[in-house]
C-alpha positions in Angstrom: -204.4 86.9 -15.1 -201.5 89.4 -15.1 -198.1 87.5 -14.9 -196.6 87.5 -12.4 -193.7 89.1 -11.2 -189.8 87.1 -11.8 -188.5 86.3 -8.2 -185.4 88.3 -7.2 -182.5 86.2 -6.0 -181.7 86.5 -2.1 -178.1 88.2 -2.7 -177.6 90.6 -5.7 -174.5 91.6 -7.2 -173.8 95.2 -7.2 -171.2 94.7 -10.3 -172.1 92.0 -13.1 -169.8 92.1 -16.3 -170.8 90.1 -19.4 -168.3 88.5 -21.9 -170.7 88.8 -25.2 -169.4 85.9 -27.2 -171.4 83.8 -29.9 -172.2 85.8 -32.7 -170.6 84.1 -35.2 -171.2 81.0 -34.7 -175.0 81.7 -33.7 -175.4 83.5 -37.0 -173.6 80.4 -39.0 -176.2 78.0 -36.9 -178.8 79.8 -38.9 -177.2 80.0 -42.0 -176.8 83.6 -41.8 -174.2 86.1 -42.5 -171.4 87.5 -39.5 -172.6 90.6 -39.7 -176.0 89.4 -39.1 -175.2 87.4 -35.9 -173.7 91.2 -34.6 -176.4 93.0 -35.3 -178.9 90.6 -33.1 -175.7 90.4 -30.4 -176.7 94.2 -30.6 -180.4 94.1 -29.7 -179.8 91.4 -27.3 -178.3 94.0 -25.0 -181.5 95.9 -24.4 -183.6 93.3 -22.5 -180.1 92.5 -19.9 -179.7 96.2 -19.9 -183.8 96.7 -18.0 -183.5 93.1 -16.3 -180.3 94.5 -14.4 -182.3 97.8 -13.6 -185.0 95.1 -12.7 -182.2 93.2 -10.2 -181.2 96.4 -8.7 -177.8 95.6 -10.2 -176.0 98.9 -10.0 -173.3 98.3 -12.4 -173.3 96.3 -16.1 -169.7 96.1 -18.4 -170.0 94.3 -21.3 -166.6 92.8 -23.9 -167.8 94.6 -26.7 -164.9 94.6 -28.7 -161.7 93.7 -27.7 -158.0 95.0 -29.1 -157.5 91.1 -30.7 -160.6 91.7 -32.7 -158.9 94.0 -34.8 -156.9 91.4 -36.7 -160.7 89.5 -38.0 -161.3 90.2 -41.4 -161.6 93.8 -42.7 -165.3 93.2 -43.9 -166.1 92.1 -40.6 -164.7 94.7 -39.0 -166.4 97.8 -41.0 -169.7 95.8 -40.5 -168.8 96.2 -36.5 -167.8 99.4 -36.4 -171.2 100.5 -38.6 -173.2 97.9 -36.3 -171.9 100.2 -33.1 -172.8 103.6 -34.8 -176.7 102.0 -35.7 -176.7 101.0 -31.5 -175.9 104.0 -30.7 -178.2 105.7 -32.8 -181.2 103.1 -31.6 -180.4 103.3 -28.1 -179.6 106.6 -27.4 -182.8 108.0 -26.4 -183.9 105.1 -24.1 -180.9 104.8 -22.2 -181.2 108.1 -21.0 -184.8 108.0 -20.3 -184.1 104.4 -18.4 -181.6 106.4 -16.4 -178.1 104.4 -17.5 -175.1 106.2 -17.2 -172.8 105.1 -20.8 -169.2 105.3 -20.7 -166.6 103.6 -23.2 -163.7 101.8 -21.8 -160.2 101.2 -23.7 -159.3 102.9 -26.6 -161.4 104.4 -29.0 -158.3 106.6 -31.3 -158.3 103.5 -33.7 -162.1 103.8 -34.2 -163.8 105.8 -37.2 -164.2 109.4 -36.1 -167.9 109.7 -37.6 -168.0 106.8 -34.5 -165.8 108.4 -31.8 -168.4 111.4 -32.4 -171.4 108.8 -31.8 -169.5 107.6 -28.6 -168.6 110.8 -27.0 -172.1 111.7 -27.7 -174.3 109.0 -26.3 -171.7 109.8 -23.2 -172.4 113.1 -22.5 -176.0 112.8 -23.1 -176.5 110.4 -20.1 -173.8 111.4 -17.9 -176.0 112.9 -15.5 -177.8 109.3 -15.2 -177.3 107.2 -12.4 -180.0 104.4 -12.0 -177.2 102.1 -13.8 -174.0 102.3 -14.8 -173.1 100.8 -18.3 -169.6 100.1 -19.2 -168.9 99.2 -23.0 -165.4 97.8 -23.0 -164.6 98.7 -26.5 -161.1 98.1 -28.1 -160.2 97.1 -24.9 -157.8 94.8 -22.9 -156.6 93.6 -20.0 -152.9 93.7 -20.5 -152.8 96.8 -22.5 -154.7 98.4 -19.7 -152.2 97.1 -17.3 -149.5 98.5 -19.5 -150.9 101.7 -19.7 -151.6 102.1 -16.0 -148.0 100.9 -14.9 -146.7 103.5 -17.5 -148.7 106.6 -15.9 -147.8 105.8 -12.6 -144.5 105.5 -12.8 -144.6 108.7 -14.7 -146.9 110.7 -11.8 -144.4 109.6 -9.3 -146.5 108.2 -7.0 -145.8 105.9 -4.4 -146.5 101.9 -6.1 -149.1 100.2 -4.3 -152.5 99.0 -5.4 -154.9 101.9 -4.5 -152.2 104.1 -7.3 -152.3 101.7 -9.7 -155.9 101.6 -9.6 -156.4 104.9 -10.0 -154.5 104.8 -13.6 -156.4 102.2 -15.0 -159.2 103.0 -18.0 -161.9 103.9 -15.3 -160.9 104.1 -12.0 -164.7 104.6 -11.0 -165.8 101.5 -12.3 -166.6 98.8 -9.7 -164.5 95.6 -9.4 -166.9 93.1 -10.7 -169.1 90.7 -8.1 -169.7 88.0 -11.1 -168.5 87.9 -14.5 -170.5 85.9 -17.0 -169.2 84.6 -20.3 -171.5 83.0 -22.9 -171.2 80.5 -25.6 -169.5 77.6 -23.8 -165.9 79.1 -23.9 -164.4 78.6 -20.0 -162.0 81.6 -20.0 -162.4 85.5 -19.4 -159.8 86.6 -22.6 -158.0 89.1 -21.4 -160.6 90.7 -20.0 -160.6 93.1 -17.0 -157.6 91.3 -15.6 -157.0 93.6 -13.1 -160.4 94.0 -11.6 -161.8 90.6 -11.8 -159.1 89.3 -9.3 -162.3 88.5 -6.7 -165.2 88.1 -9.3 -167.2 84.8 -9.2 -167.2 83.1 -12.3 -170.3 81.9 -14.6 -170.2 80.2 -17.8 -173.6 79.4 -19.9 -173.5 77.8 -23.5 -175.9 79.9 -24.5 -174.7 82.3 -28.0 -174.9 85.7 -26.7 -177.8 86.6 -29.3 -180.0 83.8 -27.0 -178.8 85.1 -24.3 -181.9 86.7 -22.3 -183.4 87.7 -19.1 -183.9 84.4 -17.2 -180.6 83.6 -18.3 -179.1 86.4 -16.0 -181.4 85.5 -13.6 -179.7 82.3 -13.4 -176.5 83.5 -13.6 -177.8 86.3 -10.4 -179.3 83.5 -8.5 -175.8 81.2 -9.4 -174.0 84.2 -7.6 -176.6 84.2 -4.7 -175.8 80.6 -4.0 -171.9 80.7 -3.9 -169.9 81.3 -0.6 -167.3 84.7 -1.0 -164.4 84.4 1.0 -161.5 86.6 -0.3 -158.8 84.8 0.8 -160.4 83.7 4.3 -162.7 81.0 5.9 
């Protein structure tokens, strides 16, 4: 008998951001190496990635690396910055057949250029995609983007009010988030999207990010479905 389709949750969220945390301690549950907990953080992207498309989720950021993670150990930080370039290099083609758009949000002057290349690459090969929109926050964070974004608009001389300051930020174009998801058991978002999460709903698993799977943001969707927005009013 052919399975049978996953039920869809009542109420999707157009925007969904994942906090990818885990790796390290996933990989050291196994008695494996760091860099070996990255690289299956790495493929564990993939199956989210279609589920989403699945959902009908039209937007997916993900913490890949944030501007703390440069002070981890230098060995640790190569392997990441070659565990990035392989992604790319693996996912490249299907993303653009699958129809996701790739853009890169924060800094990426501080990377390798051999992997700004890769980055600006895998960007203009599926900008003209639009059946989702993936957001790899990479040597990103909050406050710096705040910083950033205050700094250009008080150099544009624009009037200060939200809509400018929103404009300024990494990607003005990128949704608010409707949920934000963190795995691995930590209760806190870590400077992340600060500025655009001021709505989002909030949904912590204890699942390592490597475990980390379909039905678990089918939860995480149908956790969304359940909860009551208000903004601010009854």
């Amino acid at each position: 008998m052919a399975a049978q389709p996953k039920p869809v949750p009542a109420e999707v969220p157009a925007a969904v951001a994942i906090v990818m945390d885990g790796n390290g301690r996933w990989a050291a549950s196994r008695g494996l190496s760091v860099a070996d907990g990255h690289r299956a953080g790495s493929r564990a992207l993939r199956p989210i990635v279609e589920t989403s498309i699945d959902l009908g989720i039209e937007s997916l950021a993900v913490f890949a690396f944030s501007t703390e993670n440069w002070t981890r150990p230098a060995d640790e930080v190569n392997a990441l910055m070659e565990i990035f370039g392989e992604t790319i290099d693996r996912e490249l083609g299907d993303l653009a057949k699958e129809g996701v758009r790739t853009r890169f949000v924060g800094r990426r002057d501080r990377a390798p250029d051999w992997l700004q290349s890769k980055m600006a690459e895998l960007e203009q090969a599926t900008a003209s995609e639009s059946r989702l929109k993936l957001w790899i926050a990479f040597d990103y964070g909050g406050r710096a983007e705040i910083v950033e974004a205050a700094r250009r608009l008080l150099s544009s001389g624009e009037v200060v009010d939200e809509e400018s300051f929103a404009s300024h930020l990494y990607a003005p174009e990128m949704p608010d988030p409707d949920v934000v998801v963190r795995t691995s058991g930590e209760v806190r978002v870590s400077n992340f999207l600060l500025w655009q999460l001021a709505y989002a709903e909030l949904v912590f698993t204890e699942k390592h990010w490597p475990d980390f799977g379909p039905d678990d943001l089918r939860a995480c969707v149908a956790e969304y479905a359940s909860r009551r927005r208000r903004f601010g009013g009854r």
